[in-house]
Structure formats: structure tokens, C-alpha cells
PLY file of the C-alpha trace (Angstrom):
ply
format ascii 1.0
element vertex 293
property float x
property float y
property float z
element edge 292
property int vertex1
property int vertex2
end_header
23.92 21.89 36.79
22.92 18.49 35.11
20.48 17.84 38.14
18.83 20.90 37.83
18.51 20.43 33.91
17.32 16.74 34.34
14.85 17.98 37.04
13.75 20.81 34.36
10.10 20.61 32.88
10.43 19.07 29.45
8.82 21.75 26.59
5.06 20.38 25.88
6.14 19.58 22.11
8.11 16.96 23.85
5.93 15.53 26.26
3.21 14.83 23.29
5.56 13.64 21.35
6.86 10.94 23.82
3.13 10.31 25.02
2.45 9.60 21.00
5.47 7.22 21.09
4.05 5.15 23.81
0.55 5.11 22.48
2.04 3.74 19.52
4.32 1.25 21.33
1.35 -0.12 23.47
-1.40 -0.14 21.14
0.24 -1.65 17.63
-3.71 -2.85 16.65
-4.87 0.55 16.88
-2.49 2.18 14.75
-2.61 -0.74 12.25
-6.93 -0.08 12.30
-6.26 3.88 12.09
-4.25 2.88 8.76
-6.71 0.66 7.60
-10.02 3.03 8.30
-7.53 6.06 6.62
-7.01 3.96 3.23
-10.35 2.46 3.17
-11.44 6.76 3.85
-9.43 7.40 1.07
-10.60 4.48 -1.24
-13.97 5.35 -0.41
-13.47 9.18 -1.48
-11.65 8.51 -4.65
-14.00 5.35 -6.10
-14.83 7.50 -9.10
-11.58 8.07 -9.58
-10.61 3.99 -9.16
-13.23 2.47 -10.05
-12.14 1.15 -13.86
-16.15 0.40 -14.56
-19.32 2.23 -13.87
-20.59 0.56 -10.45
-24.06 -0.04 -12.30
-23.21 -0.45 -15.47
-24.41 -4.09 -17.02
-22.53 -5.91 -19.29
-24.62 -9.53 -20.49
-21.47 -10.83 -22.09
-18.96 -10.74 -19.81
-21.15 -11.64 -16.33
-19.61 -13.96 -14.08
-16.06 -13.71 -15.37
-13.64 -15.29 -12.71
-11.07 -12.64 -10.93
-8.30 -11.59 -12.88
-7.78 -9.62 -16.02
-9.66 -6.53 -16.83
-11.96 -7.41 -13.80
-9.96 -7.67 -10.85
-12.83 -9.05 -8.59
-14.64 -10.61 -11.62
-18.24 -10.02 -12.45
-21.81 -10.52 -11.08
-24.25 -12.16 -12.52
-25.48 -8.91 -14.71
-21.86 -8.06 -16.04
-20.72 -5.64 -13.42
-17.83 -5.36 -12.06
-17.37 -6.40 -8.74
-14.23 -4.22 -7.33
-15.91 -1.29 -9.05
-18.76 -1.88 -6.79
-16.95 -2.88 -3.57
-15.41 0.79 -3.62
-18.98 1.79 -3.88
-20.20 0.20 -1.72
-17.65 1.49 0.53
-18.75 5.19 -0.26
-22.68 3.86 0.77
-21.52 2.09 4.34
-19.66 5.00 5.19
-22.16 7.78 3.95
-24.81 6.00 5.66
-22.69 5.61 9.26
-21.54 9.30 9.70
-25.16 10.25 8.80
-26.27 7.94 10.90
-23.60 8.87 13.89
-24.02 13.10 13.18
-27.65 12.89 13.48
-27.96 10.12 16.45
-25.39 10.76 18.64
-25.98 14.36 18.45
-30.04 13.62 19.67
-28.28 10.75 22.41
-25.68 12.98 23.59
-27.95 16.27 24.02
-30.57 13.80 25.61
-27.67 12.11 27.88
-26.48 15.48 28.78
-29.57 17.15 30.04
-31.19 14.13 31.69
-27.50 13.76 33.80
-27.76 17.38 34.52
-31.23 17.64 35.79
-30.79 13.96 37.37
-33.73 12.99 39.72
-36.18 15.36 38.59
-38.60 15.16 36.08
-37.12 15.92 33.23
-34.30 13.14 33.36
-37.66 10.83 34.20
-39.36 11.65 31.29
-36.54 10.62 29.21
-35.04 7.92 30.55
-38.26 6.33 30.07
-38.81 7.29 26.44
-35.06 5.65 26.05
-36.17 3.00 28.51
-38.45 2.01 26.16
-36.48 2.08 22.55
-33.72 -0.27 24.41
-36.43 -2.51 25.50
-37.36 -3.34 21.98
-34.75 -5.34 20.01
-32.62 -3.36 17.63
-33.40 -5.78 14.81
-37.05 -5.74 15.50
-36.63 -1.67 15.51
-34.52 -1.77 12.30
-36.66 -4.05 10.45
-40.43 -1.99 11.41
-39.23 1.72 10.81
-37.09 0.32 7.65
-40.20 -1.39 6.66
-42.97 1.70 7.31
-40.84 4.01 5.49
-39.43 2.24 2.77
-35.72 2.09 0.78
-34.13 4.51 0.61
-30.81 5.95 1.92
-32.15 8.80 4.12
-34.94 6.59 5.68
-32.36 3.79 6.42
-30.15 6.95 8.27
-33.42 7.37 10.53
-33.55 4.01 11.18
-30.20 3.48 12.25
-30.36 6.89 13.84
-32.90 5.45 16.50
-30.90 2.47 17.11
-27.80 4.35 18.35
-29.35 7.37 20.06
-29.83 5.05 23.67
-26.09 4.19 23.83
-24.89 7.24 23.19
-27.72 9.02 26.01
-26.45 6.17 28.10
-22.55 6.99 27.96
-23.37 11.35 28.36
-25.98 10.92 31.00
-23.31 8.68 33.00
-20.56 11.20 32.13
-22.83 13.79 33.22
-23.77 12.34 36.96
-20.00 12.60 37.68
-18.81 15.73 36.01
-22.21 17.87 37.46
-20.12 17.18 41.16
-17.13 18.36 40.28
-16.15 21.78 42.00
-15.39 23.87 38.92
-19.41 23.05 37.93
-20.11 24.24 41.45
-18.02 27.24 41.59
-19.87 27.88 38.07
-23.15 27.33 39.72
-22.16 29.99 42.44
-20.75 32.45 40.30
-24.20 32.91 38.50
-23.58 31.18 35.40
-26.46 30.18 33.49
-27.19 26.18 32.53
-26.50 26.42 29.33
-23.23 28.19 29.75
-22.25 25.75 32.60
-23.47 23.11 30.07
-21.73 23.83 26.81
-18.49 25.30 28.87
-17.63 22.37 31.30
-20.23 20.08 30.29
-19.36 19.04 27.03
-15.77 19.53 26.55
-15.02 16.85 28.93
-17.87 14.26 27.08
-15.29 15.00 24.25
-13.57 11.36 24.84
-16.44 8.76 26.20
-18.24 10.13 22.96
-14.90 9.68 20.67
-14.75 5.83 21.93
-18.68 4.79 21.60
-18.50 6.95 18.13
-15.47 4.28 16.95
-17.07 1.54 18.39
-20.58 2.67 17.05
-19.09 3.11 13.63
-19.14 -1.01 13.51
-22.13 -1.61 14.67
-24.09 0.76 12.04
-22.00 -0.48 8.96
-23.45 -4.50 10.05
-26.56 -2.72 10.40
-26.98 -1.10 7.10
-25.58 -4.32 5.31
-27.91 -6.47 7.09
-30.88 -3.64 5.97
-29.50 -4.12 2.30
-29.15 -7.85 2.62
-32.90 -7.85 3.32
-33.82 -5.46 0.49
-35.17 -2.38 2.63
-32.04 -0.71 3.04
-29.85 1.10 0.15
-32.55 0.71 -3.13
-30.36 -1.46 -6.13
-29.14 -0.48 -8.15
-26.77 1.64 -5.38
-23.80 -0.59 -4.19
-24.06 -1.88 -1.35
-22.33 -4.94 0.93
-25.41 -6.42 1.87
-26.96 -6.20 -1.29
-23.80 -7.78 -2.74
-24.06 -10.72 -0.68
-27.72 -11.13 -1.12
-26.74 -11.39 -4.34
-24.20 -13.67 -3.94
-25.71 -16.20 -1.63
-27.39 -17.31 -4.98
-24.57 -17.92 -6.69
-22.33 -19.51 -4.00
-21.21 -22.14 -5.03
-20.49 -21.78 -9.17
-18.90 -18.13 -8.25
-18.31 -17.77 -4.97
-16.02 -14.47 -5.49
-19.39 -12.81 -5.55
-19.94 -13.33 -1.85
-15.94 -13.53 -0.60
-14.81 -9.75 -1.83
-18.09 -7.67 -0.48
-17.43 -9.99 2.68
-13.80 -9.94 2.67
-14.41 -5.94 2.93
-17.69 -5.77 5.27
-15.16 -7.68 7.40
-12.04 -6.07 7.42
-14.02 -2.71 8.19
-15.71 -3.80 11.14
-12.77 -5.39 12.37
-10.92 -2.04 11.86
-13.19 0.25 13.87
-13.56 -2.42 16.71
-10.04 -2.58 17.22
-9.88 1.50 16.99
-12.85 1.68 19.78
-10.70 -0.69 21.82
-7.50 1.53 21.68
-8.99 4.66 22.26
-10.43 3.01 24.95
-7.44 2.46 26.61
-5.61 5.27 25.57
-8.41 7.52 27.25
-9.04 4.82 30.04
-5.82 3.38 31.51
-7.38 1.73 34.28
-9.38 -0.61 31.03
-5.81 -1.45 29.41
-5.75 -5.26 29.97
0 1
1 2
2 3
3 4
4 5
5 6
6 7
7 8
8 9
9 10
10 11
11 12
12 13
13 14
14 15
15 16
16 17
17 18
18 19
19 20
20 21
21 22
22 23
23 24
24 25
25 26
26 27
27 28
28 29
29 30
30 31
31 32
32 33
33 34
34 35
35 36
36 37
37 38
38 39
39 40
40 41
41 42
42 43
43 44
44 45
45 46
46 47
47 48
48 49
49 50
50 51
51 52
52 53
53 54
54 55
55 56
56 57
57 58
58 59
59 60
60 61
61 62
62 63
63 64
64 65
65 66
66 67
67 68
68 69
69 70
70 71
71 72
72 73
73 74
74 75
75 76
76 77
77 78
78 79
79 80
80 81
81 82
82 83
83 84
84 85
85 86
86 87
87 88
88 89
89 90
90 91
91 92
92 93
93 94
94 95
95 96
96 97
97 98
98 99
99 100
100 101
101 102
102 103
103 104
104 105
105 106
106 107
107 108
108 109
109 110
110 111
111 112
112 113
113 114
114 115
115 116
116 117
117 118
118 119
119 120
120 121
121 122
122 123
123 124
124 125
125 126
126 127
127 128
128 129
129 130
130 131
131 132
132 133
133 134
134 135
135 136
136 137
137 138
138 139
139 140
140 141
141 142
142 143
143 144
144 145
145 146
146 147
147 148
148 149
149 150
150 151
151 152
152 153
153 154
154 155
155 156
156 157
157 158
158 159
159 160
160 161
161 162
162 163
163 164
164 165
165 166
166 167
167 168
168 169
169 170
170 171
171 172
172 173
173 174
174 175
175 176
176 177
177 178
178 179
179 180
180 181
181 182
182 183
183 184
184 185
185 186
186 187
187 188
188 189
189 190
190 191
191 192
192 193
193 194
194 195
195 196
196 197
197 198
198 199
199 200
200 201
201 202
202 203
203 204
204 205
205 206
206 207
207 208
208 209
209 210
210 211
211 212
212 213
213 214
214 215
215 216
216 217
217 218
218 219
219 220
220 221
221 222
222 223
223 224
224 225
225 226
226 227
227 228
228 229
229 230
230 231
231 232
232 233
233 234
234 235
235 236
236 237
237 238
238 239
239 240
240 241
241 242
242 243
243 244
244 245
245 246
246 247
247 248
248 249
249 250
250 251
251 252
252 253
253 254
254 255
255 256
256 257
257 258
258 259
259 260
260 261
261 262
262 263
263 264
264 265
265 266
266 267
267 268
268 269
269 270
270 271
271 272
272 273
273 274
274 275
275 276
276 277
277 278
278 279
279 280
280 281
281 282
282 283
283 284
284 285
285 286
286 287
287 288
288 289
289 290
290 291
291 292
């Protein structure tokens, strides 16, 4: 009796609960990322709520009070109060990269998906070469020109970004694509008189559901840098909107008589970028065992 009960399928609830365990137990820096993206989520959502000072709010006497007291971060050089503005600016990064990850990896991965599809004909020529040509041009070059022709502003730095992720994302769907177009179930589809866009959004998608989770976490860095280097310059997020990069830019003129100006909007632009890196890297593995180093 205890052989057949050992040799017994174990009820699913189990089996994800064990497979959680190990995830856990093999990938510590992931979890310890997840936290960190959850509270900075959270910190992000309730900065109205936190914040003790209005983010823009100027205050002539008290500007560049050193950390501590009633200003936990200190002050800038107008008065306001820098952890009240850090949490902003927090709210801005992360507004601007799931904007910027809805409305370009949505564009990549429809673009990936139908050029892997239709692979070889003209179709998947016509844009390959149209992504061909945005990775060909270098993304701060890109950045900098459509940032530039359309101005500041929040939505136009969203399209900006928005063309600088769309060729990875085409990239990892069109690759997807080549391999899961040959699998049997899209063939016994094919012969069963299902239409593309059935075969497409039935078998297609659903298994792009993990590649896309992975270059989303990974992408999620590489859009945040972005934005703060487009705010650093002065076309990205308009003042007087928090912003990291703005913060610095501010900063980097007071460096060295109050350098908490440049250390906390760092500190943060940091410990985010870190955070999803380490995410994309674990879900990496998790998804793809044969990448687990």
C-alpha cells in the first residue's frame, strides 16, 4: 500500500506549491527584486498620501536644508522637499515605462508575430526592414531627434521611448514565432481549416506569454534610464513634474555644497534598475532552465 501511495500523482495544489518553493530556494535575488519593485509599486501609488510636502511647492527660506528633521531628504535649491519629490518622481518613471511598454511592445509583438508567421514572404520583408532600419540608428540618437521634434512633454517622451523598444520586442515574437508556426498542433490547426487569426491569437500568442514576460522585466530598466536621461537633458518630463533626471540635472550644480541633491534621486534611479534587472534575470531562468548558470 505505501508504494502504491508514494507512486500516486501528487494533487496539482501541491506540485505548484513545491515548484514555488524551489523557485524561491534557487532564485533568492529575484524574490528580494519582486519585494523591492512591489514596495517601490506601492510607494509610487500612495506618494500623495506620503509625501509630507507638495512635490512642487517652493519654499525660499528653508532651500538647501541638510537631511534630517522635518525634511527627511533635505531641500533643493528652491525649498522643496526632496523625499516628497523622489516618490514623485517614482510615480513619473513608472507612468512613463508601462506607457511606454503597453503601447510598444504591443506594436513589437503584433509586428514580431505576423512577420514570424508569414516568414519568407513579403510581408515579414517589408518589416523586418522597416525594423532593420530603427535598430540601425542608435537609440540615443533616436531618443534625442523625436524627443527634440516633438517637444516635452510626458506623452511625446512615451512615443519616443515607444520606438526605442518596439525592435526588441518584434525581435523576441518573430523568433518565438519561427519555432512555434512548426509545431504540429499549428499544423493540425492549419488542416482543420482554421483561419490565421484564430490559429494566431489561439496557439500563437499564448505561448509568447513568457519570452514577452522576461524582455517586458528586463525592458522595464532600460526605459526608466531612458526617461531619466530624457529629463536630465531637459526634453523629457517638463519641470516642474518630478522627475530623476531632472533631479540630478539639478543636482550636478550643486554637488559639492549639497550633494544629497544628487545621492537620493540616484540612490533610487539605482536601486530600481537594479531591481527589474535582477527580476528579468530570474524569470529568465525560471522560464529557461537550460539559461540558469
Amino acid at each position: 500500500m505505501s508504494d502504491i501511495a508514494a507512486s500516486a500523482p501528487l494533487p496539482r495544489r501541491t506540485v505548484g506549491t513545491r515548484r514555488a518553493l524551489r523557485v524561491l530556494r534557487r532564485q533568492p535575488l529575484g524574490v528580494a527584486a519582486g519585494l523591492v519593485i512591489v514596495l517601490l509599486v506601492v510607494a509610487a501609488a500612495l506618494a500623495p498620501v506620503i509625501a509630507p510636502f507638495d512635490p512642487t511647492a517652493q519654499n525660499r527660506a528653508d532651500f538647501l536644508q541638510v537631511p534630517g528633521g522635518a525634511y527627511l531628504m533635505g531641500t533643493d535649491d528652491l525649498g522643496r522637499d526632496i523625499f516628497s519629490r523622489v516618490l514623485h518622481g517614482a510615480r513619473t518613471s513608472l507612468l512613463v515605462a508601462v506607457c511606454t511598454l503597453a503601447v510598444g511592445g504591443a506594436l513589437g509583438v503584433a509586428i514580431g508575430v505576423v512577420s514570424g508567421y508569414f516568414a519568407g514572404g513579403w510581408v515579414d520583408t517589408l518589416l523586418q526592414r522597416v525594423m532593420d532600419t530603427l535598430m540601425a540608428i542608435p537609440g540615443i540618437v533616436l531618443l534625442l531627434f523625436v524627443a527634440a521634434l516633438l517637444g516635452p512633454s510626458i506623452r511625446n517622451t512615451v512615443i519616443a521611448l515607444s520606438l526605442l523598444v518596439v525592435p526588441s520586442f518584434n525581435r523576441v515574437a518573430r523568433g518565438e514565432m519561427l519555432r512555434i508556426r512548426e509545431e504540429l498542433y499549428v499544423e493540425s490547426a492549419r488542416a482543420a481549416g482554421c483561419s490565421t487569426w484564430r490559429i494566431l491569437r489561439r496557439h500563437g500568442l499564448p505561448n509568447l506569454l513568457a519570452p514577452i514576460l522576461v524582455v517586458t522585466s528586463l525592458m522595464f530598466a532600460i526605459v526608466i534610464i531612458a526617461e531619466s536621461a530624457l529629463s536630465f537633458l531637459g526634453i523629457g518630463t517638463p519641470p516642474p513634474t518630478p522627475s530623476w533626471g531632472a533631479m540630478l540635472s539639478d543636482g550636478s550644480r550643486y554637488m559639492e555644497i549639497a550633494p544629497w541633491m544628487v545621492v537620493f534621486p540616484g540612490g533610487a534611479l539605482t536601486v530600481a534598475v537594479l531591481a527589474f534587472n535582477l527580476l528579468g534575470d530570474a524569470l529568465r531562468d525560471v522560464f529557461d532552465p537550460k539559461q540558469s548558470r
